[in-house]
N, C-alpha and C positions, 0 to 999 in steps of 0.2 A: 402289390406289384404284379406284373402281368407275367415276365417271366424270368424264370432263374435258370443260368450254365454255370454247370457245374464241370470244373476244368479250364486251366488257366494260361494250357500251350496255345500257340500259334490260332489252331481251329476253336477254342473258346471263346479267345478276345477278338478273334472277328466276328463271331456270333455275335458279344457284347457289341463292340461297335458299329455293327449296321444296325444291330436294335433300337443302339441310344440314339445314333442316326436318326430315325422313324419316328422319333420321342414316345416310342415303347418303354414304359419302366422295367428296367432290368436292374438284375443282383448277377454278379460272379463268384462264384462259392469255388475257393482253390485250395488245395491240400500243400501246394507248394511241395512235391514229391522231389528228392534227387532223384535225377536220371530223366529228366521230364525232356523227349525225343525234339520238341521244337530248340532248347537248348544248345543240345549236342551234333546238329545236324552238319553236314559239311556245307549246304545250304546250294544247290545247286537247283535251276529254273529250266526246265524244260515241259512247260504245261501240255502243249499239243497233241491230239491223238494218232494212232497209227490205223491200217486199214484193217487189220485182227479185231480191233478195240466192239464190241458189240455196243448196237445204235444209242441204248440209255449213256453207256460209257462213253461214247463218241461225243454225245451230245453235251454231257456233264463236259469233258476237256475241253471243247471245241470253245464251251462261252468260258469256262475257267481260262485260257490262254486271252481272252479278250478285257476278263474281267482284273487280270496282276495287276500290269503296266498302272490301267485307271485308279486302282484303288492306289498303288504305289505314288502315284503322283496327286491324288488327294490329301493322303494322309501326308505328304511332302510341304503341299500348299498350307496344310493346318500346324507347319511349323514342328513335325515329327522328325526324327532320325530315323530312315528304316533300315538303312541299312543293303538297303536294292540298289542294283548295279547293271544296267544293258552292258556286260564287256564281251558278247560275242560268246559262241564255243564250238571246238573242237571235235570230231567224231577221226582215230588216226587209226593207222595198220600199218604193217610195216609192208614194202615191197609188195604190188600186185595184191590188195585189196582194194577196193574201193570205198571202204567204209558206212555204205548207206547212199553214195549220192543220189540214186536213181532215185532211190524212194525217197530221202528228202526233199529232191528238186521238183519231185510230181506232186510231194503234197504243198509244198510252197506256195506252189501256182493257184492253187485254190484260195477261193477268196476270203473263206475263213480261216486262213492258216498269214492272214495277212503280216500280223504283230513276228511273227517270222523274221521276216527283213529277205535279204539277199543269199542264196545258197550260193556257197560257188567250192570249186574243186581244187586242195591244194596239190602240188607238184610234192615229192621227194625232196624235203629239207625245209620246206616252205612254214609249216608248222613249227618246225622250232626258233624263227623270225616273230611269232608268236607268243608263242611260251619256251621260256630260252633254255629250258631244261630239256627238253625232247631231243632224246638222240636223233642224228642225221637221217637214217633209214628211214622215217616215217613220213608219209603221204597222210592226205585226209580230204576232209571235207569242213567247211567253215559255214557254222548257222550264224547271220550275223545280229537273229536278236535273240539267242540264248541268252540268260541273267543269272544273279546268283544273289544270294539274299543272305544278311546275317541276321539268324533267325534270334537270337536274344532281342536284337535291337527292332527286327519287324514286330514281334511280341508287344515289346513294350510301345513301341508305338500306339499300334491296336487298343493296346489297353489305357495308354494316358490319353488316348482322342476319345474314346466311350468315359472316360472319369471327366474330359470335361464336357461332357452332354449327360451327365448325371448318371454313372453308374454307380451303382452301390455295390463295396466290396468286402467280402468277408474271406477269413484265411481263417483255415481248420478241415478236418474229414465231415464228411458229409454222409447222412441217410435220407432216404426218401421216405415219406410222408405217406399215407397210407388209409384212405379211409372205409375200405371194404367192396368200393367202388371204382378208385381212379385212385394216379398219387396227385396229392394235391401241393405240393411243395420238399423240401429238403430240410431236416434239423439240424444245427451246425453248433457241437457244441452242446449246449444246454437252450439253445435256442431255434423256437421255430420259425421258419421263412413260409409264406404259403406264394402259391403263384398257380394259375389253372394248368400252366405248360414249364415243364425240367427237360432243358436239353441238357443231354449228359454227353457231354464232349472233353471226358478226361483220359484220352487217350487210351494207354495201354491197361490203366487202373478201371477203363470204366467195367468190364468186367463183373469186377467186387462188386460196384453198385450194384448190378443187377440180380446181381446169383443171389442175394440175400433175401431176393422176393421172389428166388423159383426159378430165375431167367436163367437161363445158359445163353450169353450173350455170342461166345465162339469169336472170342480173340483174345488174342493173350498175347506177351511180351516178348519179344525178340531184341535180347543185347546188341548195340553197336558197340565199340571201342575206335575212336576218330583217332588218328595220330596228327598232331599239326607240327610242322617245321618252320625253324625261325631261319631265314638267310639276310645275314647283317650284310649291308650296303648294298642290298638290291630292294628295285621298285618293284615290288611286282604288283601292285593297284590295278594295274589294266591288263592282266596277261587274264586269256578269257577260261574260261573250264575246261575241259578236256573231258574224252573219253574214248576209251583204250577200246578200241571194237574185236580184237581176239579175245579180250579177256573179261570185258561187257564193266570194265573197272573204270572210276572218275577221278578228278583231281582237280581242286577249285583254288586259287588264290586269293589274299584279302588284303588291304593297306596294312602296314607298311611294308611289309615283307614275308608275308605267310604263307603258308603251301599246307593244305589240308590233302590228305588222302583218303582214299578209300580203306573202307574199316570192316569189322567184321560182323557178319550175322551169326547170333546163337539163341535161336529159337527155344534152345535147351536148360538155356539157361536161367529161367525164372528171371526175379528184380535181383538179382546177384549182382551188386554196382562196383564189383572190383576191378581193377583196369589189370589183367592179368598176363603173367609170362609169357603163355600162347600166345593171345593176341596181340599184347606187343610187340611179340618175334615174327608172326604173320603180318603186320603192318609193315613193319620194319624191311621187311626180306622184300616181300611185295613192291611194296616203294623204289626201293635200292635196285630191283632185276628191271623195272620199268623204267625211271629214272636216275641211274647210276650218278647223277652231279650232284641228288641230296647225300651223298656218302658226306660231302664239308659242309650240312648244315646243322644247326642247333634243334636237338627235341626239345621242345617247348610243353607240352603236356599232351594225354590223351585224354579226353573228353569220352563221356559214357551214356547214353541214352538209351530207353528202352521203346525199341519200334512198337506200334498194336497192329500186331496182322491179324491176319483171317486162313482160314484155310485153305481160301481158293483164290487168295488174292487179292480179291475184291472188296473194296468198301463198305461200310453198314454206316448208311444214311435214310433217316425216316423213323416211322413211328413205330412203336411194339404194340403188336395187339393185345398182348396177357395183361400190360401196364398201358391204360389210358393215359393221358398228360403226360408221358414220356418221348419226346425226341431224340434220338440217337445219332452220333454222327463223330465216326471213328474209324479206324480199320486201313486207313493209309499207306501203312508200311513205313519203307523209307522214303515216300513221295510226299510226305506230310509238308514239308516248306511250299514243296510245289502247288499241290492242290486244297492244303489247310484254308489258307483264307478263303475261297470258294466254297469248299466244305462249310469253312462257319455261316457264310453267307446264305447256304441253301433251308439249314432248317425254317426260318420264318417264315420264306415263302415254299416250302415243302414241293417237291414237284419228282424229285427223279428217283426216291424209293431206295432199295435193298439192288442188289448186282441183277435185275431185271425190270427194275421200276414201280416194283409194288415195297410193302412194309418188308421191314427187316424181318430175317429170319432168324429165330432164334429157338431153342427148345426148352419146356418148360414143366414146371413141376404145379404141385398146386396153387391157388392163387393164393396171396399173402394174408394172413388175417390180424396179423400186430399193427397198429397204428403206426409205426418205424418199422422200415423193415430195410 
């Protein structure tokens, strides 16, 4: 086969599926991890960049907000469930902020910010005509093509439209391959895969792959805990996303009646997959001071994923120099629904590098001498 991803969120299965696309032979090699962040995500769509964003980064968001939409309504036409939604979204404050408009409305205008849609300025009350939970007080600003995506079902999409254009799948941990020179494939199990190219796009786990051949990849897992709310006999399908611009906090809805909130980052917390007191009383409290009208609704569950950060934020996409045949492509954060499918998209054709457009940066020990390493 030509090449194996190893990892089986969001950013892997669109790897797999523009490959199989290509009629590239591909394998998908997935450990099926709980906690796996494409999962657990609240699922909210804001690909666009802002004028901070430095030019590789600018450039990466600018064709990732061009590239959703298409790929969402490919994988639509090929009879997929994904789970995407244009229903608009929200940026509020309360009294005397403006929530961003100036600078949404300036970058709107630009011709690559087109998938955008219409900015426009709500009034005081106007936003909760919107999303019927929003206390009175709040003013905002309305992006009218923010999306939201449910990331299980974008997943499998991805992965059932590469399975039928021949992907080969195997479920198990994975080691790479090692022949003194380059890795040349992945062992899965008692079994070896050979391939000249391993993009390893296992999220917060890819890590482990690495460091076992030297690599200090430099990301590691940050806990979310999601809280989602059931409210019986409301629609809420079409009320758009939301976000709280004091408090830099989101809130996404989903048929038939669901209210996800914002959830917690804990850096600190290893794969520790517990849905825990803390965070459920910070979800909870958080939730209730924002929007006081889920006090009558049903907790439903909180969901648990583990982000892959980086230390600076930044992405790791592209090649390792310590490890030839190695693709990388990881490091998202919480923006993984956002920019995942793009992210998977990019290794093939390889272009935008490490957070300045060369190879990843990673630190490294000596080079591996076991044939698995």
């Amino acid at each position: 086969m030509d090449v194996i991803v190893v990892g089986g969120g969001i950013v892997g299965a669109s790897a797999a599926f523009h490959l199989t696309k290509k009629g590239v032979s591909t394998a998908l090699v997935d450990a099926s991890h709980l906690g796996q962040a494409s999962a657990a995500g609240s699922g909210i769509v804001f690909p666009w960049p802002f004028p901070w964003d430095a030019p590789p980064v600018w450039d990466f968001k600018a064709r990732a907000a061009a590239h959703y939409p298409e790929l969402m309504a490919e994988l639509a036409e090929d009879g997929q469930v994904t789970g995407y939604e244009v229903v608009g979204g929200m940026s509020v404050d309360r009294e005397g902020g403006d929530a961003g408009f100036e600078l949404l409305r300036t970058l709107s205008e630009r011709p690559e910010f087109a998938t955008m849609g219409r900015v426009e300025r709500l009034a005081e009350g106007e936003p909760r005509r919107h999303f019927p939970l929003l206390p009175e007080p709040y003013a905002g600003v309305r992006v009218e093509g923010m999306a939201r995506t449910d990331g299980r079902r974008a997943r499998s999409a991805l992965f059932n439209a590469a399975g039928e254009r021949g992907l080969r799948y195997y479920k198990g941990d994975s080691r790479l391959l090692w022949n003194g020179h380059r890795v040349t494939g992945v062992r899965v199990g008692a079994e070896d895969l050979e391939a000249p190219t391993v993009i390893v796009a296992a999220g917060a786990w890819s890590a482990g792959l690495l460091s076992v051949a030297g690599v200090e990849l430099g990301v590691h897992p940050a806990r979310g805990q999601m809280t989602h709310f059931a409210l019986p006999g409301r629609d809420t399908r079409a009320w758009p996303v939301v976000r709280f611009g004091e408090r830099d906090y989101y809130v996404s809805a989903f048929a038939p009646d669901r209210v996800v909130t914002g959830g917690t980052s804990e850096p600190e917390a290893g794969f520790d997959r517990r849905v825990t007191a803390g965070g459920l009383a910070h979800n909870l409290s958080t939730a209730l001071e924002l929007l006081p009208e889920l006090a009558d609704a049903s907790v439903v569950e909180t969901r648990v994923g583990f982000r892959p950060v980086t230390h600076d934020g930044q992405q790791l996409l592209g090649p390792v120099e310590r490890l030839p045949g190695v693709l990388v492509a990881t490091g998202l954060g919480s923006q993984g629904l956002t920019f995942g499918p793009f992210q998977g998209w990019s290794p093939p054709g390889w272009r935008w590098g490490g957070p300045r457009g060369g190879p990843v940066r990673v630190r490294s020990g000596p080079r591996p001498d076991p044939s698995v390493v």
